[in-house]
VOGU-3710 file (C-alpha; in Angstrom, 3 decimals, decimal comma):
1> xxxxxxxxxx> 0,000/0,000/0,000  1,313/3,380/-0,901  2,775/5,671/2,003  1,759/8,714/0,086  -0,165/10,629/-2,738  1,319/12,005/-6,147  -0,163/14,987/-4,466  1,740/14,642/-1,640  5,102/13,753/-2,701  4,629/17,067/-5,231
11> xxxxxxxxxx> 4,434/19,071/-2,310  6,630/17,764/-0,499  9,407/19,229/-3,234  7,587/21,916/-4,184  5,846/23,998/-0,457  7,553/27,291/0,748  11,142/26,562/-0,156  11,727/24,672/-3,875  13,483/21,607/-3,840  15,250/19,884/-0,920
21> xxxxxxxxxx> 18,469/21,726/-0,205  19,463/25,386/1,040  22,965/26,488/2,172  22,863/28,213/5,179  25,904/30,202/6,514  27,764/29,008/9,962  29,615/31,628/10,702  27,780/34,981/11,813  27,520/38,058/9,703  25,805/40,883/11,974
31> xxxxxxxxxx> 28,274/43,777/11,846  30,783/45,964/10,085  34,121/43,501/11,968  32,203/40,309/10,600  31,828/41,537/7,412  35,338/42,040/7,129  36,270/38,354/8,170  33,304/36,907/5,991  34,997/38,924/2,922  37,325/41,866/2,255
41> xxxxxxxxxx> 39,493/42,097/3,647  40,057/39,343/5,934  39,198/36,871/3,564  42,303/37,354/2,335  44,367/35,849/5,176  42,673/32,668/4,365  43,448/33,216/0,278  47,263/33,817/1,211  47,048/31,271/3,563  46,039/28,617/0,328
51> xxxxxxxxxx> 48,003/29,993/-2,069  51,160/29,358/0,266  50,142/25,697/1,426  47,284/24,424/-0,327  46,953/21,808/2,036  45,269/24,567/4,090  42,543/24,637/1,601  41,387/21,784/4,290  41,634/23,965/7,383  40,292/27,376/5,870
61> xxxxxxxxxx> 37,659/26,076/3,576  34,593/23,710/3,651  36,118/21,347/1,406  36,632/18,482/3,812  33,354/18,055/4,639  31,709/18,930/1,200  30,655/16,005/-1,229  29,792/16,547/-5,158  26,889/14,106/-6,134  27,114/14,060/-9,768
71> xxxxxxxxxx> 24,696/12,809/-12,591  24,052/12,713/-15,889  20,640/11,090/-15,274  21,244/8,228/-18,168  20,136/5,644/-15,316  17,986/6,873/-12,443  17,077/4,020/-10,169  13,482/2,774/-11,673  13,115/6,081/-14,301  16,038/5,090/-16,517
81> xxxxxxxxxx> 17,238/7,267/-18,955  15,226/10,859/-17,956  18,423/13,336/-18,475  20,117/15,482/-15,814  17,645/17,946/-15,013  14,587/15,716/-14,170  16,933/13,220/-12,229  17,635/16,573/-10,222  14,925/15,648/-7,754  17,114/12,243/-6,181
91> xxxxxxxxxx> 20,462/13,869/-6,402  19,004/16,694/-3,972  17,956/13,925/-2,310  20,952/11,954/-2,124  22,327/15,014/-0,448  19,656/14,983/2,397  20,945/11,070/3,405  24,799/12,517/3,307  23,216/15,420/5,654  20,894/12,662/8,012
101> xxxxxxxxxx> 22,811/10,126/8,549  26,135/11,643/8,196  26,563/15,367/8,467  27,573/15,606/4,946  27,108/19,013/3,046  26,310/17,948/-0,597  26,162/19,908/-3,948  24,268/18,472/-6,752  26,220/18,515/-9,916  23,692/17,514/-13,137
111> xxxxxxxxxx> 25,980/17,683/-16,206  24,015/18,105/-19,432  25,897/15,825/-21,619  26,492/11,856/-22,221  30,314/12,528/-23,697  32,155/10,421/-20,699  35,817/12,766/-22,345  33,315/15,736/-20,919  32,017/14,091/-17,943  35,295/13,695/-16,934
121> xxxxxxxxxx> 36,909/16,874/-17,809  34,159/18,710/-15,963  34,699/16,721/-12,845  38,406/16,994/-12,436  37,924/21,032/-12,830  35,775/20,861/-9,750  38,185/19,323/-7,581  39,473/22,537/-5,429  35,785/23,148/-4,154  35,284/19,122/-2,839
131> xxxxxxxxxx> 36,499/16,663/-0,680  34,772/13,665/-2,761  32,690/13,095/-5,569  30,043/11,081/-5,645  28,858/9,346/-9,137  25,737/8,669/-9,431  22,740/7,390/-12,001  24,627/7,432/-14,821  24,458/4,619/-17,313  26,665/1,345/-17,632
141> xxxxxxxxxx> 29,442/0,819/-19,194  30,153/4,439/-19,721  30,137/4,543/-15,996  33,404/2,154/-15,332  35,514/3,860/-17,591  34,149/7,405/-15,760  34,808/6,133/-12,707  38,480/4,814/-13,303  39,370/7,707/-14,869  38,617/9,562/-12,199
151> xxxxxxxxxx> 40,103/7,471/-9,704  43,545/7,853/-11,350  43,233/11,678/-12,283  42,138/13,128/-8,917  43,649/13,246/-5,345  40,366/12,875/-3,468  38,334/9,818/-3,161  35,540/9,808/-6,549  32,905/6,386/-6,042  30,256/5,144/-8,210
161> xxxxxxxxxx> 26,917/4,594/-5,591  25,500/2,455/-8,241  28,089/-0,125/-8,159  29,760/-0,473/-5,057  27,347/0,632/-3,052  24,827/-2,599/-3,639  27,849/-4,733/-3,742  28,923/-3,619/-0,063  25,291/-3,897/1,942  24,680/-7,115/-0,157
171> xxxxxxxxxx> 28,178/-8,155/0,924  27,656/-7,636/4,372  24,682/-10,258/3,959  26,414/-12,571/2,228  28,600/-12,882/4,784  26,321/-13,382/7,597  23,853/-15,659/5,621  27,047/-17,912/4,811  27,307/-18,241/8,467  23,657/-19,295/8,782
181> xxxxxxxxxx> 23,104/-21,659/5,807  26,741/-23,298/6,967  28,204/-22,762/3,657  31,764/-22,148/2,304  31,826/-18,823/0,492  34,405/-20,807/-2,391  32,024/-23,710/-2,860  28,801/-20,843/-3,832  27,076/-20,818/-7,101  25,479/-17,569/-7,786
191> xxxxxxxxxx> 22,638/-16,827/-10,803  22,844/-13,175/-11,341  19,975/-11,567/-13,294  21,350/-8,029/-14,693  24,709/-6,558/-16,183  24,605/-3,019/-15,266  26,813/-1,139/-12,870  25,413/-2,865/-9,886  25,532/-6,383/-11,081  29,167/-6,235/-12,210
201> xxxxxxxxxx> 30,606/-4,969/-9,223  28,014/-7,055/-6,670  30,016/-9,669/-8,786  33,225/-8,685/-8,232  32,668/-7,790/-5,065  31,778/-11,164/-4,368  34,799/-12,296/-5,950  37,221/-10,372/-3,691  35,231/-12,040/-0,928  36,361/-15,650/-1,764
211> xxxxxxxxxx> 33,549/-16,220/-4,862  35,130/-18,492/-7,537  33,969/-16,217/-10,909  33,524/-19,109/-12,886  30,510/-20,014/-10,755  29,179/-16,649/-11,304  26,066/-17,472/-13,773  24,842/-14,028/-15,095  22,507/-12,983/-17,418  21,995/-9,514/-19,112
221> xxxxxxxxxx> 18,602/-8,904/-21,742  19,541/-11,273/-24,225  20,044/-13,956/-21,910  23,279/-15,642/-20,505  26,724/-14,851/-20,658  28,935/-17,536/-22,036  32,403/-17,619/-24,284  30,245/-18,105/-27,198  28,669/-14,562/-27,445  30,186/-12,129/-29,855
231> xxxxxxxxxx> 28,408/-9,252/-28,445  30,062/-8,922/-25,228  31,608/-5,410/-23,610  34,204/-6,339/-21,784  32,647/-5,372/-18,211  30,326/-8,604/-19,005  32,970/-10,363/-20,990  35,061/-11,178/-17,809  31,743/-13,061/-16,580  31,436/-14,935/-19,331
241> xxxxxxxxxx> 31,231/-18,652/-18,727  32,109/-21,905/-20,954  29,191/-23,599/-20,268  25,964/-21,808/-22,198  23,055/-21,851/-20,148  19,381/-22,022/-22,226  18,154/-19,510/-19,772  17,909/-18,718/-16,104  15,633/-21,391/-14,959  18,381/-24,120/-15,677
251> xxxxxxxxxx> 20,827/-22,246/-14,238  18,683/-21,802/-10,794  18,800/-25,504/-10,203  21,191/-26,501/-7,334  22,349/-22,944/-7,470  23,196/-21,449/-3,972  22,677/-17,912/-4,419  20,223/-15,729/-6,694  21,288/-11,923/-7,085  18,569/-9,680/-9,004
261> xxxxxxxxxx> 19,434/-6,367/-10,109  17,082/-6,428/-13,379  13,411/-6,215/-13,300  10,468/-7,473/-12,039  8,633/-11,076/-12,337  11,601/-12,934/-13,627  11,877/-15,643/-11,646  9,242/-17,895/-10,300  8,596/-20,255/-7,563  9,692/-22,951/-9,317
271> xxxxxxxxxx> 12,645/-21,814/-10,033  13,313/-20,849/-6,462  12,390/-24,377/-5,210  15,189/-25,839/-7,539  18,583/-24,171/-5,531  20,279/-25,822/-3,234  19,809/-26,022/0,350  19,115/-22,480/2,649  19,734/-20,606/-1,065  20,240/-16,684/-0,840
281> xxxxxxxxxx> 17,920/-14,918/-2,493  18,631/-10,932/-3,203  15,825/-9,917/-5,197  17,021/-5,833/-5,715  14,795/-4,850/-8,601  13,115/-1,709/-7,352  10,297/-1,231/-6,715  9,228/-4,649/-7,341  11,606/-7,244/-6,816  12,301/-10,149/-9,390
291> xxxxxxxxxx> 10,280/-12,397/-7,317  7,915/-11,102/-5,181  8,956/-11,641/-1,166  6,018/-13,792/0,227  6,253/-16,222/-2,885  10,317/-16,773/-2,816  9,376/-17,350/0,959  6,184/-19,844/0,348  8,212/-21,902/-2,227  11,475/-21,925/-0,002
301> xxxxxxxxxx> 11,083/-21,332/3,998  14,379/-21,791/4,745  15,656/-19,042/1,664  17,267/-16,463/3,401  15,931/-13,392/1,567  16,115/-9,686/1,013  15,348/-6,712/-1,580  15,296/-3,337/-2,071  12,370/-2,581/0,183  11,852/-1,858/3,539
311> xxxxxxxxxx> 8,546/-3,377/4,078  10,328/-6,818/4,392  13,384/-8,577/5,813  16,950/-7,935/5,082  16,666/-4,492/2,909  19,265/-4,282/0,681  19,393/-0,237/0,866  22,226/2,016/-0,207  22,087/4,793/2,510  23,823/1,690/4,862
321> xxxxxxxxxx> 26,839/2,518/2,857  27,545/5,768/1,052  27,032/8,629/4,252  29,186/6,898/6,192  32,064/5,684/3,836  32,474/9,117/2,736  32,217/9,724/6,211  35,285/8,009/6,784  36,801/8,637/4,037  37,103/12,733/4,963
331> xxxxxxxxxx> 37,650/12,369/8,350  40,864/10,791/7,434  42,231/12,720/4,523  41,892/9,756/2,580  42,715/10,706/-1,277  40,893/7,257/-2,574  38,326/5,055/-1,564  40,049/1,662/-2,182  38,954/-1,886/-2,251  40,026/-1,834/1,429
341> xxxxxxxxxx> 37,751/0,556/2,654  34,660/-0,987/1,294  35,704/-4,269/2,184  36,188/-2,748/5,801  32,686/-1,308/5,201  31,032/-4,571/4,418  33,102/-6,385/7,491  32,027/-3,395/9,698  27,919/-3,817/8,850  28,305/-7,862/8,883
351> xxxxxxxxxx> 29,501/-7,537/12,414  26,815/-4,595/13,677  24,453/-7,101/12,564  25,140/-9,320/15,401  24,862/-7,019/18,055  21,444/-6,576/19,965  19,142/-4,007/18,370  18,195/-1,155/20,289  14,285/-0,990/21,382  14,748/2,805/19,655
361> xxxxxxxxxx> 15,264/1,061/15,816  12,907/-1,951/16,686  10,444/1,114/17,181  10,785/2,661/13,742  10,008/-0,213/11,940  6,694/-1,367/14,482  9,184/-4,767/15,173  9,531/-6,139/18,539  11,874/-9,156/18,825  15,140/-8,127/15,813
371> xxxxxxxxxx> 18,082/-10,461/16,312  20,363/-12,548/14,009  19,194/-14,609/12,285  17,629/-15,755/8,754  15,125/-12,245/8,777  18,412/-10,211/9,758  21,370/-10,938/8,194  22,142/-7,223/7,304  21,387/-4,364/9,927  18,278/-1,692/9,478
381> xxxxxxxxxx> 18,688/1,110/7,037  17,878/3,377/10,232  19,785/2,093/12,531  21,587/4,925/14,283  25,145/2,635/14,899  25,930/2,292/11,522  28,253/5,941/11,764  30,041/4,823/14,604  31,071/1,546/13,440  31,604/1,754/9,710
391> xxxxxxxxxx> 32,735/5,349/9,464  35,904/3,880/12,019  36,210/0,870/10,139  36,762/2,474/6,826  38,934/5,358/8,464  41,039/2,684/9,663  41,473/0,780/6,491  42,546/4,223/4,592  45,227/4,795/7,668  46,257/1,126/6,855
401> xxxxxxxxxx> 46,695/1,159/3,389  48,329/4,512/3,494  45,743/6,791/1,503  45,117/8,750/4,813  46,587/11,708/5,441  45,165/11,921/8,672  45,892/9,754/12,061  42,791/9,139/14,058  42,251/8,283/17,764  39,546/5,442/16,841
411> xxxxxxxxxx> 37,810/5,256/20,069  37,662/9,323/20,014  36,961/9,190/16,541  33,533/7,161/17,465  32,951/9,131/20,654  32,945/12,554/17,896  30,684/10,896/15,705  28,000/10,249/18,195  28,256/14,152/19,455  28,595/15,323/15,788
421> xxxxxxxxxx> 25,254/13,809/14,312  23,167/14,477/17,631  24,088/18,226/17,394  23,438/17,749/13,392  19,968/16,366/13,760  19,092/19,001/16,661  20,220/21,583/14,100  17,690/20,030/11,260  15,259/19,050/13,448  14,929/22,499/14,660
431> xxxxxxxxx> 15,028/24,862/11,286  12,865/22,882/9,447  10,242/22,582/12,282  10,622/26,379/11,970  9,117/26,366/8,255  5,777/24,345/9,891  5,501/22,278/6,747  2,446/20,504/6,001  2,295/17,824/3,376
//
């Protein structure tokens, strides 16, 4: 049943203030002496400042705790290919997670163009105003070679949501639901329906976790992946198997673990009923999963399963992931976000999801009794903790690997977090009760 009206979710972008976002100064500007520090002249201590030591960009500047979330809008989650200006809407409200859940100021970059050479070139000009970039919504495989690109160009961390941000949270569940169905992560054989950004780096993802790839059974719109195709980019041509599969059904049978990142009502109960023993099901088409969640359960009780949705078990959601790798990621200078950090990421949420669940989260989501187990492999996309144990845990794996340019007390660290994102929310909480919205 729908939480809201078209009506309602209209107004809700559209009442008093446009949009989603406003900047808001922190620093005050009441007299003639603040004036002067805001801008001439004693803005120009701060300019000198730079321009002898750029590093002090990071001390003068709001740089290390600003984030660009950029788009093209070639691929917005469930709208597809709607251009930059109408995906406008979730970018604003990508920044509004970074500011929730992580006290992350965002600008929404929407670059009118599909030329990657420009994509590119436009980002790597912007990189004195940010700490990060986020990439996000724009299409596969235009989006790897983006992303790489920008990786090896820049000196701050640049990640694609789309990809690695499914592949961590699914991760994390994988991990735990390993632990559950007493299975060896090597011995796994994994159907994956879809070959976009998400579904190649859930894959590789998995692979870096212990995944053998030649197990890896995935199919894109013309069906499976095998040596034999000639029409193969090579994102999907690394997947490719020797064995040709028919079609997905036939594949399914004895297999371990089903990964959906396509569309809707593409696999069916009997398909389901065919894996192996305790399969994993991740069903991630949004908003309707590839199998709907009561009949993956009826056909297989002991499936451990989760999708996109938070209506039902083990929600596979982004916002577990980006706020607080980014998090981490500028609280320790890091100048990448390496395979490291998101593995750390993954570990960090795995781990969380053991823990006992505050009464406070249980609350939010009308549950009573949330513990490990086959309906909790992965922790709740509201659950409070997740900044004060991922945001360390990916800190600590840029200080390892030796992108940090920071050194963090790790107990403070957490301690800073907790104090940061209360005073954060209070601040929110309070200014936008001051607009008395009414949707």
């Amino acid at each position: 049943m729908a939480l809201f009206t078209k009506e309602e979710a209209l107004n809700y972008h559209s009442v008093w203030r446009t949009g989603k976002l406003e900047v808001v100064p922190i620093k005050p500007c009441r007299n003639q002496k603040d004036l002067s520090l805001a801008y001439s002249p004693g803005v120009a201590q701060a300019c000198l400042a730079i321009a002898a030591d750029p590093e002090l960009g990071w001390k003068y500047t709001n740089r290390g705790n600003l984030v660009a979330v950029v788009s093209n809008g070639t691929a917005v989650l469930g709208l597809g290919n709607i251009g930059a200006l109408a995906g406008k809407p979730v970018m604003e409200g990508k920044g509004v997670l970074f500011k929730t859940f992580a006290d992350i100021d965002v600008y929404d970059i929407n670059l009118n163009t599909k030329d990657p050479e420009k994509i590119i070139e436009t980002v790597k000009l912007l990189e004195p105003t940010f700490g990060a970039i986020n990439l996000e919504d724009i299409k596969a495989p235009e989006c790897f070679e983006i992303e790489q690109r920008l990786i090896e160009i820049m000196d701050i961390p640049v990640f694609h949501d789309d990809q690695h941000g499914t592949a961590i949270i699914s991760g994390a569940g994988i991990i735990n639901a390993l632990e559950i169905a007493g299975k060896k992560i090597e011995d796994l054989k994994i159907v994956v329906s879809g070959a976009g950004a998400a579904a190649i780096a859930c894959s590789k993802f998995y692979v870096a976790l212990g995944v053998d790839q030649a197990n890896i059974a995935m199919f894109d719109s013309k069906g499976h992946i095998h040596a034999g195709r000639t029409d193969l980019h090579p994102t999907k041509a690394q997947f490719a198997q020797k064995k040709a599969f028919a079609n997905m059904a036939e594949a399914f049978k004895d297999a371990d673990v089903f990964l959906g990142l396509s569309t809707k009502g593409l696999v069916s109960k009997d398909m389901v009923k065919s894996m192996a023993k305790n399969p994993i099901i991740f069903a991630m088409a949004n908003p309707d999963p590839e199998i709907p969640y009561n009949d993956a359960k009826e056909a297989r009780p002991d499936a451990i399963m989760g999708t996109g949705r938070s209506d039902f078990p083990n929600q596979v959601n982004n916002v577990s992931g980006f706020p607080f790798i980014f998090r981490g990621a500028l609280d320790a200078g890091s100048k990448k976000i390496n395979e490291e950090m998101k593995m750390a990421a993954a570990k960090s949420l795995a781990a969380l999801a053991k823990e006992p669940v505050p009464v406070e989260v249980m609350d939010m989501y009308g549950e009573k009794d949330v513990k490990f187990g086959i309906d909790y492999v992965i922790p709740k996309a509201l659950d409070f903790r997740m900044l004060e144990w991922e945001a360390p845990a990916v800190a600590k794996a840029a200080m390892d690997t030796g992108v940090a340019t920071k050194t963090l007390d790790l107990e403070q660290y957490k301690k800073d977090l907790r104090t940061r994102i209360d005073a954060a929310h209070k601040r929110i909480k309070d200014y936008v009760a001051s607009y008395n919205y009414d949707f």
